[in-house]
N, C-alpha and C positions, 0 to 999 in steps of 0.2 A: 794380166800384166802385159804394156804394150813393149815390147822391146824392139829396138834397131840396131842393125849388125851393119858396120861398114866395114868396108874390105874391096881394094879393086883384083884382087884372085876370086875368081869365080869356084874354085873349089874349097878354100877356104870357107868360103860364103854355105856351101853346100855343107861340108862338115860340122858349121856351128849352129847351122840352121838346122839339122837334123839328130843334134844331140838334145836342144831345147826340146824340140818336137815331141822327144823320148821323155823329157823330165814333164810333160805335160803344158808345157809354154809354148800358144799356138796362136799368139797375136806377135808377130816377126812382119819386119818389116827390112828389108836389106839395099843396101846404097852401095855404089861401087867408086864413090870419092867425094869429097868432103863440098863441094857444089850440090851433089844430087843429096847428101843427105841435107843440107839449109835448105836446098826444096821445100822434100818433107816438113823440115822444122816450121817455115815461114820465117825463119832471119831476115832479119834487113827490109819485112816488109808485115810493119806491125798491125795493121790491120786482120794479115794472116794467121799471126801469130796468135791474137785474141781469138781468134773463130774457131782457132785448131787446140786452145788451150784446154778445155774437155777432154780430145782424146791425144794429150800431150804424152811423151815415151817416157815410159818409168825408168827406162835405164839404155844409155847407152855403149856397144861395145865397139870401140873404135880401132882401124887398126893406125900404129905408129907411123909406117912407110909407106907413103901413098904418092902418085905424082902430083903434080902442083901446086899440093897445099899438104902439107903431112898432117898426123893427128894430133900433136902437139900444137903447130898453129890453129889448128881447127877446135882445139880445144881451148886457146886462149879467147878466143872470136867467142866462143856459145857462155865463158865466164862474163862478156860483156854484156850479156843479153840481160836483163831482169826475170824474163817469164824462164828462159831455159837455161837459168847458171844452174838450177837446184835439182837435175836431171844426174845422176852420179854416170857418170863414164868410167867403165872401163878398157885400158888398153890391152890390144893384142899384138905383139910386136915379137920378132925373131930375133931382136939385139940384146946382144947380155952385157949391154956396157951400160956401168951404173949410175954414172951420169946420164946419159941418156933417159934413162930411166926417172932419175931425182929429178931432171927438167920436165918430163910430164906430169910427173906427181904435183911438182911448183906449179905448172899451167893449168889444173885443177883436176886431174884426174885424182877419183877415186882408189882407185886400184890398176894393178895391170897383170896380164897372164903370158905366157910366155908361149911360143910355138916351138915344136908342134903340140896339138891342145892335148891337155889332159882332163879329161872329161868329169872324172871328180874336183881339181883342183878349179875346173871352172866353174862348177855348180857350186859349189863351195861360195867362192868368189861372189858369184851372182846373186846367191840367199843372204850373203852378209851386207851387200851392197843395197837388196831389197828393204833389208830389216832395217836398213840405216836412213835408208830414203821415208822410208813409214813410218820411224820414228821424228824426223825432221819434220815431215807436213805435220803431222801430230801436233806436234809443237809450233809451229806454225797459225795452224787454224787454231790452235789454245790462245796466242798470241793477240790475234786478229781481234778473238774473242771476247779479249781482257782489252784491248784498244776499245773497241766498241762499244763496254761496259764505261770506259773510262770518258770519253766522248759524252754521253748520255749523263754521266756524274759530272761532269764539270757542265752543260746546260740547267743540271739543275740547281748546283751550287751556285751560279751567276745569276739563278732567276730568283734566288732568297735576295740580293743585293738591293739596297735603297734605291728607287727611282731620283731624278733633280727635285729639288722642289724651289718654286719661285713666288714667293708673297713680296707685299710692299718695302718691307722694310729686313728680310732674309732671304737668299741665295741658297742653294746648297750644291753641288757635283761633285764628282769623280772621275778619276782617270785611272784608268788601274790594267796593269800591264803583265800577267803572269809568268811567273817562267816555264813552269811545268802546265800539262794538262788541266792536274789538281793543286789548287792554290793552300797556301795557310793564310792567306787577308783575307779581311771580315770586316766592311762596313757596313754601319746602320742607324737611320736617325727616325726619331717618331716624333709626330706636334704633340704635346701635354697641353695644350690646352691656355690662353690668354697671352696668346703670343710667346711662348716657350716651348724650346724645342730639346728632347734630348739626342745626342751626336755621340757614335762612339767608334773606333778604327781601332784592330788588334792586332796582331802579328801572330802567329803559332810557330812555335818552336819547328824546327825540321820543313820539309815540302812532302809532294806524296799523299799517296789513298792515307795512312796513319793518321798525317795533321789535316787534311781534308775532311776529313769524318768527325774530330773532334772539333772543327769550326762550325761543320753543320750542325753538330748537339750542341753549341752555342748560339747557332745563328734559332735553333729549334725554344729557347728558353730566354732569350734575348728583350722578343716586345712585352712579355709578360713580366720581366724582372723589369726593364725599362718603366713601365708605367706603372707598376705596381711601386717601387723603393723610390722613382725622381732622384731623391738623392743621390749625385754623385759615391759618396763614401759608404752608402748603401747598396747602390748597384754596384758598385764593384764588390765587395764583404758576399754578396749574395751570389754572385758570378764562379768567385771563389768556392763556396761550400759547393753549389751544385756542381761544378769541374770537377771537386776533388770526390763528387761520389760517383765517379767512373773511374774506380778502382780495378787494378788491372793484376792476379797474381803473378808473379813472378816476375812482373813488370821490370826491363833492366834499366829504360831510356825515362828519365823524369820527362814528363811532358808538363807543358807552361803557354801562357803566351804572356805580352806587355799588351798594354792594352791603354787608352785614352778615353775618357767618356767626359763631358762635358753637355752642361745644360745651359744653353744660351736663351735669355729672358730679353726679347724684344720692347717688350714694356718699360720697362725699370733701367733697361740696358745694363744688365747683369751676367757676368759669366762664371760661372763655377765649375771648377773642373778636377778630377784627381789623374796622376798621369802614375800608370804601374807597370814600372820599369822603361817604358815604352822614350822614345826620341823626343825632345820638347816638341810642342805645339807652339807654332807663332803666329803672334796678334799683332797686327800692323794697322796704327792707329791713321787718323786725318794727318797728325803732325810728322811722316814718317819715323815715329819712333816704333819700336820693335821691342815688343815683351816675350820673353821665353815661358812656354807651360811645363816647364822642368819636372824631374820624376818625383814623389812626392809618398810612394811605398811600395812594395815589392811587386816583382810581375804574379800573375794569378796561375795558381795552379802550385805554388815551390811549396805553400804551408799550410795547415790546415786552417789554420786563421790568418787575418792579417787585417794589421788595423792600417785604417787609411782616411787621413783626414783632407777636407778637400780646399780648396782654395779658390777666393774669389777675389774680382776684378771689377770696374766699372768702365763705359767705356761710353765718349763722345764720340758726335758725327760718324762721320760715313768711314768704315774700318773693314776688313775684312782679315780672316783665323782660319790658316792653313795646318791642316794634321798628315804626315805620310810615316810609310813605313820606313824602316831602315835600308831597303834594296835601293830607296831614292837617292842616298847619302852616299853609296854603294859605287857608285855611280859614278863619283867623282873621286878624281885621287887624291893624295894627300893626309893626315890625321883629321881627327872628326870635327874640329874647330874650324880647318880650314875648310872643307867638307861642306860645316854648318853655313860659313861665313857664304861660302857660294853661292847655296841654297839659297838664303835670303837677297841675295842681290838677284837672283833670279825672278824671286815671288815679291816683290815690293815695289815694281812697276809701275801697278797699278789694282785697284779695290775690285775687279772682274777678270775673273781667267781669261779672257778674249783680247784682256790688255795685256798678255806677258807672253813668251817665248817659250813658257814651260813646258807643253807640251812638244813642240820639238825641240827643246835639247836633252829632254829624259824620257822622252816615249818614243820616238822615231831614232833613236842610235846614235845621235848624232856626235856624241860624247861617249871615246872608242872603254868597254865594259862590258864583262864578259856577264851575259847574263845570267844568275846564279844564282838571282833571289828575284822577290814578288815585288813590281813597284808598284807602290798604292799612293793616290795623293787625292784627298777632301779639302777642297775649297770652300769659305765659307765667305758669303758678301754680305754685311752689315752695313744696312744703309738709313739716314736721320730719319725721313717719311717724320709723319705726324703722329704724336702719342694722342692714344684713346683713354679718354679716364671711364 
């Protein structure tokens, strides 16, 4: 244990250095005022501080009255430091005034011991103040340990996500803006084949490792449900069973998500879609008119079945079908109509993301919201090109 004694009494210094000694603590290092102990530290010169953070002091003992900087200031100074707030100090001080006291405790000391020393009551002091500092990195490096884990879980959650995809006559992206680490959105579109694409954007109840794990067991059973059912009212029915066989005992928090899947038929220029629970989906035609994919049966995961029938559409010329989550609507104030109404005046621009503003007024800030939820937004461009018979 590397410990530092400041004290500008040099006999002081000798008496606490030689009771340590006895208790078998023989890394002492002693500073005679609150300059020469920042030396040691490397305050004020972070370079030092990095290089010295190795054999950084488990615990400092500081005394209160010192001249030109007491231990109270000197201790409010090492609270600003990053590398050495987490250093527990204890004071040594001859004052019995409790204030005095209460203000160094405010300024971040640990503890403080009184003079003249009492050599149990210091030991004492020193083992609890060890224990407490041992138990904090502990926690610390647990800390670090779970960030790190988490970092690594969210590169892999974003490398399941759908790449762009750009054919003659279909577009697809995403913009998507998480709040936490670990996200609950989930998009994903796969070609089926003769110009048909299926598209599907969910939302998971909650944030967090919890709804992040169950998006991956979705994102995990997703192309195979996707290409296996095509049908909208199938893929979703099929979605459902497999979610709800991740039965969980004792489970208090129902878990769900809304969800949107739609299969767009570049051929035929056909859309079918079923929306389960999830925000409408709008279709913004050549004539600027504006179709809502309104909710159409319950979000996945509330029952163990759930019928859900899906709805189609036909649609001329060049058009494009924007899907987001709810953090998007979020976003803006006011109740969800007017919310809605925003949104659309937003995304009806023009038939290319690169024509509209969206991305900076709901992915750069620009519009003041407290971030709190996931914003997810799939763009879809729909454009005449030539039908192949």
């Amino acid at each position: 244990m590397n410990i530092l004694i400041v004290d500008d009494n040099p006999t002081n210094l000798i008496i606490i250095r030689e009771i340590l000694k006895r208790e078998q603590y023989t890394d002492l290092v002693t500073a005679t005022s609150a300059k020469e102990m920042f030396d040691y530290l490397g305050h004020g010169e972070p370079d030092a501080v990095l290089r010295s953070k190795s054999n950084t002091f488990d615990l400092i003992l500081l005394d209160m009255m010192m001249p030109e900087m007491d231990g109270i200031e000197a201790c409010r100074i090492l609270q600003q430091n990053e590398v050495l707030r987490d250093i527990p100090i204890i004071m040594v001080t001859a004052v019995g005034d409790s204030k005095k006291l209460a203000e160094a405790l405010d300024a971040g000391a640990a503890d403080y011991v009184t003079k003249p020393i009492n050599k149990v009551e210091l030991m004492a002091r020193i083992r609890l103040a060890l224990r407490l500092k041992h138990e904090k990195d502990w926690h610390k490096e647990r800390d670090q340990h779970i960030q790190d884990e988490l970092k690594l879980a969210s590169l892999v959650q974003h490398a399941v996500l759908s790449t762009p995809i750009t054919d003659q006559q279909f577009q697809i992206e995403a913009r998507y803006k998480p709040s936490f680490e670990l996200a609950g959105d989930l998009y994903a579109w796969y070609p089926l084949g003769e110009g048909r694409y299926g598209i599907i954007l969910l939302d998971m109840m909650g944030h967090g490792i919890s709804s992040s794990l169950f998006c991956m067991f979705i994102a995990s059973v997703l192309k195979d449900t996707v290409t296996t059912y095509v049908e909208p009212e199938k893929v979703i029915q099929e979605l459902n069973r497999r979610f709800n066989q991740l039965h969980i005992e004792n489970q208090l928090v129902q878990y769900y998500f809304t969800a949107i899947y739609l299969v767009v038929d570049t051929k035929y220029k056909k859309i079918d879609y079923v929306n389960a629970g999830h925000p409408p989906g709008l279709f913004f035609d050549d004539q600027g008119e504006v179709t809502r994919l309104t909710t159409t049966t319950f979000p996945v995961g509330l029952f163990d079945r759930i019928d859900a029938e899906s709805n189609s559409f036909h649609y001329e010329g060049d058009a494009h079908l924007v899907l987001y989550t709810d953090g998007l609507l979020e976003a803006v104030e006011g109740d969800q109509e007017v919310q809605l109404e925003f949104l659309i005046n937003q995304l009806k621009q023009g038939h290319h993301l690169h024509q509209t503003d969206v991305e900076q007024v709901f992915f750069e800030d620009i519009i003041p919201a407290d971030r709190d939820d996931d914003k997810c937004l799939v763009w879809i461009s729909l454009q005449e090109g030539t039908d192949s018979e």
